[in-house]
DRENVOTOR-512892 format. One record per residue (C-alpha): x, y, z; residue number from 1. Coordinates in Angstrom, 2 decimals. Layout:
<kolmis>
KOLMI       xx       yy       zz  num
KOLMI        X        Y        Z  NUM
...
</kolmis>
This chain:
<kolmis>
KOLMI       xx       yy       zz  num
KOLMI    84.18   137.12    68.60    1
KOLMI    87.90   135.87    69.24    2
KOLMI    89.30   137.66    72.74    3
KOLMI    93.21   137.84    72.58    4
KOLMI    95.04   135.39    74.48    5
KOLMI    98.68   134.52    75.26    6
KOLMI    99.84   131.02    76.98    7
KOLMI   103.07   130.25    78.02    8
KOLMI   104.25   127.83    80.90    9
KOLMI   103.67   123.76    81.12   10
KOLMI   101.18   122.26    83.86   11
KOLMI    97.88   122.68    84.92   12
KOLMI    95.91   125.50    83.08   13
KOLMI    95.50   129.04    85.17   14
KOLMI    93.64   131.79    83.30   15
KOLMI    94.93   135.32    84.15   16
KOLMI    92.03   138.45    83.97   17
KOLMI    93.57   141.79    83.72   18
KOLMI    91.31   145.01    85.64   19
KOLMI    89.58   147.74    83.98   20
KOLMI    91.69   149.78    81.46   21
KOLMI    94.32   147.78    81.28   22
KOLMI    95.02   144.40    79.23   23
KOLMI    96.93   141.43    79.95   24
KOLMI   100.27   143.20    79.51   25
KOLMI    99.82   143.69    83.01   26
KOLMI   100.61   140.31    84.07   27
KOLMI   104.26   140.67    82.37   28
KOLMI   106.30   140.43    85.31   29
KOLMI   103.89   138.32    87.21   30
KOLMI   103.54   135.45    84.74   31
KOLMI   107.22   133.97    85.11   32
KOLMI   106.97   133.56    88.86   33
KOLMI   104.09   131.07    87.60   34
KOLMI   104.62   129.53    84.59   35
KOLMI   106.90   126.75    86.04   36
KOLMI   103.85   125.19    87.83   37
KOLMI   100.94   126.34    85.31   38
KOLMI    99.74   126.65    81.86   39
KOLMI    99.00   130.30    81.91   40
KOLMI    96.67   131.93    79.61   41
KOLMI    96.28   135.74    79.47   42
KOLMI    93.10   137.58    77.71   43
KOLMI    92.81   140.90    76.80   44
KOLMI    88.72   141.49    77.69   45
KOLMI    86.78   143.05    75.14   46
KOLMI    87.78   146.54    74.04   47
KOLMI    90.88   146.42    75.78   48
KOLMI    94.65   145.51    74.48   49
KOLMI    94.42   143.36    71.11   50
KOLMI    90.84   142.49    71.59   51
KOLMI    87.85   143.74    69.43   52
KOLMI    84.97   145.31    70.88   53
KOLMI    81.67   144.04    70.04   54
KOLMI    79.10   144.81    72.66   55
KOLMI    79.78   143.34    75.57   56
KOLMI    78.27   145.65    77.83   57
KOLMI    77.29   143.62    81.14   58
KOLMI    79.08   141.32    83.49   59
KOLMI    77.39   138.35    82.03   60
KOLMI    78.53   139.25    78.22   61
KOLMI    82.20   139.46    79.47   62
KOLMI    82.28   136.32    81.47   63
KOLMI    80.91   134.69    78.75   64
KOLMI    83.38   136.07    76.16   65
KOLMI    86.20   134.79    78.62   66
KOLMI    84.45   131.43    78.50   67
KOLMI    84.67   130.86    74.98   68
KOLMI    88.42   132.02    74.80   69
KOLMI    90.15   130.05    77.51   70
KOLMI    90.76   125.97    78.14   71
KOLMI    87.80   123.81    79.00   72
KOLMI    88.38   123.73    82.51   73
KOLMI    91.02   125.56    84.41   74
KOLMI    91.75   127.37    87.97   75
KOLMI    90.98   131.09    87.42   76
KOLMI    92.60   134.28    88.54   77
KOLMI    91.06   138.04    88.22   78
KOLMI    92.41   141.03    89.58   79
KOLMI    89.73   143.87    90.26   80
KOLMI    87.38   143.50    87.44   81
KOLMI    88.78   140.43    86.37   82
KOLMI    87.64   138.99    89.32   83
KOLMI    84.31   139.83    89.72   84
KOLMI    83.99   138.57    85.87   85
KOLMI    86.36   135.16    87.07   86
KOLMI    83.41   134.80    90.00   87
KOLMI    80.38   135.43    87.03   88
KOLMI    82.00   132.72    85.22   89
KOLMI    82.40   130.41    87.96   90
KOLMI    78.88   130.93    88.57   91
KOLMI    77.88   130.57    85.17   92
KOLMI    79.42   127.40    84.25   93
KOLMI    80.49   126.01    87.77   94
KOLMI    82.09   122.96    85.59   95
KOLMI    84.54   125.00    84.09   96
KOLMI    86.28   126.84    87.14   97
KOLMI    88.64   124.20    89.57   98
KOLMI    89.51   127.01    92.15   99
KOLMI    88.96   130.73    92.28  100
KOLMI    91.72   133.54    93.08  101
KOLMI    90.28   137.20    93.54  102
KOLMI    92.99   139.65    93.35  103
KOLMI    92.04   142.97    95.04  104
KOLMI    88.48   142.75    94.05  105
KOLMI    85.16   141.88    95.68  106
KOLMI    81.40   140.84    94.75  107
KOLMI    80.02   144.51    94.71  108
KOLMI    82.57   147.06    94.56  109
KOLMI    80.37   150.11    95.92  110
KOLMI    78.83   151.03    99.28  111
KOLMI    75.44   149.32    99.98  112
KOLMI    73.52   149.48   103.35  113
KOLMI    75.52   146.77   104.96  114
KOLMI    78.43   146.53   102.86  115
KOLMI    80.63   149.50   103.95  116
KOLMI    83.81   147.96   102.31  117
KOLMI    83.97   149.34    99.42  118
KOLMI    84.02   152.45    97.08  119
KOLMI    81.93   155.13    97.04  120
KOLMI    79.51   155.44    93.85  121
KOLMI    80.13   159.10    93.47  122
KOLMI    83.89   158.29    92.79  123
KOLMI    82.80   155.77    89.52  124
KOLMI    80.25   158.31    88.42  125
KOLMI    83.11   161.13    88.33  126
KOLMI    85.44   158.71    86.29  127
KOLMI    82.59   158.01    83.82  128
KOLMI    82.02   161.64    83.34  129
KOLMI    85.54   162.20    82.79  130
KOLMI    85.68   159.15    80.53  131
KOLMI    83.83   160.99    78.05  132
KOLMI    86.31   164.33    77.82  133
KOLMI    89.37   162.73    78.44  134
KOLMI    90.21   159.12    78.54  135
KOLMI    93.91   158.56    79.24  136
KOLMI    93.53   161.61    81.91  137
KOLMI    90.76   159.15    83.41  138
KOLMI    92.36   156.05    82.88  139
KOLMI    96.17   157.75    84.40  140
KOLMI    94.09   158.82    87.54  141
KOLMI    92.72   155.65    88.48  142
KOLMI    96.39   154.25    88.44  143
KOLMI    96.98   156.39    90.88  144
KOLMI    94.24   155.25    93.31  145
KOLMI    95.40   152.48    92.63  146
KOLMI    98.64   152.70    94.33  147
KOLMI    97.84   154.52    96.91  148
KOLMI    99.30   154.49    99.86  149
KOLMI   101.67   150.91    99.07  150
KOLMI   105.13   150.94    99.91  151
KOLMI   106.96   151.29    97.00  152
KOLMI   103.80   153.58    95.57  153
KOLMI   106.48   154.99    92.73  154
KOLMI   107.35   152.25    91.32  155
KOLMI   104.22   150.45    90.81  156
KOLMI   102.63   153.58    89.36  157
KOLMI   106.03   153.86    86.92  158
KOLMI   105.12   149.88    86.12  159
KOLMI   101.32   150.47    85.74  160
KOLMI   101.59   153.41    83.08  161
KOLMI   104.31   151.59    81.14  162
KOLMI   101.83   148.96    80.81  163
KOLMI    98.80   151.18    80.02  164
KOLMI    98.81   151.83    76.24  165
KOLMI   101.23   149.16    75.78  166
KOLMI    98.70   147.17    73.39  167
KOLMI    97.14   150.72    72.08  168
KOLMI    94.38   152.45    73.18  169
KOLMI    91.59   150.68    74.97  170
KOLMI    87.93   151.05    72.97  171
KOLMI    85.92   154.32    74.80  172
KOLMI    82.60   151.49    74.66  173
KOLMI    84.90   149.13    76.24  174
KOLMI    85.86   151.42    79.35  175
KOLMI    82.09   152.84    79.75  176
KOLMI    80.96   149.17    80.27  177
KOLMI    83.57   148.11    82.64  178
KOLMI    82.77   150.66    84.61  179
KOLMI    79.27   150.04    84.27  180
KOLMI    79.48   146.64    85.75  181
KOLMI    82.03   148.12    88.77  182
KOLMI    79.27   150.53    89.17  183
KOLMI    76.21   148.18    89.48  184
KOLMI    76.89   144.61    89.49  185
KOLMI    76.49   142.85    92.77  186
KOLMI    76.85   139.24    93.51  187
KOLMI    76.74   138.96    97.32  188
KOLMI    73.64   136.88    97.06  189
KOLMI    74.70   134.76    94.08  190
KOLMI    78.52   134.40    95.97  191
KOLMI    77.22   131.33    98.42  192
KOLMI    76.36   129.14    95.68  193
KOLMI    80.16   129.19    94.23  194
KOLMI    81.13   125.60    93.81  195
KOLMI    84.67   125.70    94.18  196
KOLMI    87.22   126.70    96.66  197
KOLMI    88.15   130.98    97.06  198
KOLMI    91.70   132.66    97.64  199
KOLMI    90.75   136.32    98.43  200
KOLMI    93.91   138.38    98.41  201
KOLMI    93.61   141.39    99.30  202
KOLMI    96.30   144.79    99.22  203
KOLMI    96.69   146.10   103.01  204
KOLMI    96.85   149.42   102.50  205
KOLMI    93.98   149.22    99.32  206
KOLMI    91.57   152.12    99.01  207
KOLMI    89.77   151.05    96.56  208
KOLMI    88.84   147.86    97.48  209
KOLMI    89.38   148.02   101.67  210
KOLMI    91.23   145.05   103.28  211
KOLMI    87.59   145.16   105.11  212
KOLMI    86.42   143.97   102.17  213
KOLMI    88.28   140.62   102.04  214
KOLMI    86.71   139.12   105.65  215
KOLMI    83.06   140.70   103.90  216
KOLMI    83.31   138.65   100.99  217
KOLMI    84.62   135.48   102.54  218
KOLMI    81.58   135.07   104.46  219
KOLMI    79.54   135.13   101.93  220
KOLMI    81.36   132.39   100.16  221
KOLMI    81.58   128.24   100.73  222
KOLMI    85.04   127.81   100.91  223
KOLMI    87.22   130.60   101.31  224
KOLMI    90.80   131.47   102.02  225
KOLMI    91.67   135.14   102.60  226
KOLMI    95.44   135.80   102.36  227
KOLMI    96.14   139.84   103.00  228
KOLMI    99.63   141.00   101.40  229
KOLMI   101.12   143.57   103.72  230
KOLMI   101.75   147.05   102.74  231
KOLMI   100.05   146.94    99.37  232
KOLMI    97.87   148.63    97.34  233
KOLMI    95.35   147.57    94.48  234
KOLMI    98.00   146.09    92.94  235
KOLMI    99.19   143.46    95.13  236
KOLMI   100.51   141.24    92.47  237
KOLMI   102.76   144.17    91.25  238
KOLMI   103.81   145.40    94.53  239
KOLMI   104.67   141.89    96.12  240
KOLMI   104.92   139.11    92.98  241
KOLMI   106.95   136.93    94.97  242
KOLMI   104.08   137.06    98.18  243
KOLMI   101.16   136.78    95.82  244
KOLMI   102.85   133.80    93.65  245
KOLMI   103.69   132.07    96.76  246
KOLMI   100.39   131.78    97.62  247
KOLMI    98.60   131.05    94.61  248
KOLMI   100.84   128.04    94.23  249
KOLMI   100.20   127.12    97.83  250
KOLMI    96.67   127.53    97.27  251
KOLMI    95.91   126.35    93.75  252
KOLMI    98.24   122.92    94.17  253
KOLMI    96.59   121.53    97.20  254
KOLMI    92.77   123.56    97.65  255
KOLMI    90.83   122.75   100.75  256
KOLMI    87.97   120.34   100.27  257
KOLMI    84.74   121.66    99.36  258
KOLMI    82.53   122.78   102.47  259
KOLMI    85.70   123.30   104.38  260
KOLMI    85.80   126.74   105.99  261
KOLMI    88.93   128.80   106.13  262
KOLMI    89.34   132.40   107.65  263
</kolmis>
């Protein structure tokens, strides 16, 4: 199967990874603060925006899907989802990923006995029981965690649910995997054999995945950089483009060398 992709931009190739719901519509205003420096290439993951669904029901399936979509070898950023998928990949096929950028997400997104950073399973389990009677109630709810308690909380939301069926409706099987793999996966103890460098950025005021989070995950990495955006939510990359960009291009044009540690 063929995911959707979009590239614009001249330079070195990035690969964009929308969250869970979405598509890579999302990226919209984001994209021309990049596409200057980079090559960027959007996907819609399986299921979701323009792409087809056709079973890709793990973490492994989707990074692997993303993998045969995108340039050979490329930096890689995920928000959420995307980045726990960007991090599978990286994994995966260590030749393929030059530098990492996790938006807002984290190597297990629910509370574990020593992982307190994270969401409570519960709150998944009520969104995949609600999945099931009504999807775009589901799917408008967890925009709203989403944006919870950033700044300008009303406008994100306003940009979020413009974006949402933008591309039509996302495939039912599509959703009920994604939040399968938010549910279960966990790569804490895969994390320290990443091979390239890390940018965590992380939303200050994000309840979904705690700023806590960020410092959590870094130590479990290599060679990590943790940049926290003040003030925002899930959504840091909608809430503070400019901050988020900045950084990126900071990071992603001059990484640290490998085994170099960065707090």
């Amino acid at each position: 199967m063929t995911l959707y992709t979009e590239t614009t931009g001249r330079g070195p190739d990035l690969v964009l990874i929308h969250g869970w719901g979405l598509h890579g519509g999302v990226w919209d205003a984001f994209v021309p603060l990049l596409e200057d420096t980079f090559r960027v290439t959007r996907i819609d993951l399986p299921g979701h925006g323009h792409s087809a669904w056709s079973g890709e029901d793990n973490l492994e399936a989707l990074a692997g899907a993303v993998l045969c979509a995108v340039p050979a070898r490329a930096f890689w950023a995920g928000w959420s989802l995307g980045g726990m998928i960007a991090l599978r990949a990286a994994l995966l096929q260590p030749a393929r990923v030059t530098a990492l950028v996790s938006i807002a997400s984290s190597p297990c997104f629910v509370c574990k006995p020593g992982w307190q950073s994270a969401m409570l399973p519960q709150l998944l389990d009520s969104f995949a029981g609600e999945l099931e009677r009504d999807y775009v109630r589901t799917l408008n709810r967890f925009l709203a965690l989403q944006v919870r308690g950033s700044a300008n909380a009303t406008e994100v939301l306003k940009q979020l649910r413009a974006t949402l069926l933008a591309r039509g409706r996302p495939r039912t099987e599509g959703l009920r995997a994604g939040l399968e793999v938010l549910r279960s996966a966990d790569l804490r103890a895969a994390a320290r054999y990443l091979q390239c460098p890390a940018l965590l950025v992380m939303g200050e005021r994000d309840t979904l995945v705690p700023p806590g989070a960020g410092p959590a995950a870094a130590a479990l990495l290599p060679d990590a950089q943790l940049a926290v955006i003040g003030a925002a939510g899930h959504a840091p990359f909608i809430a503070a483009p400019g901050a988020v960009a900045s950084r990126m291009r900071q990071f992603l044009l001059a990484p640290p060398a490998t085994g170099e540690r960065h707090g």
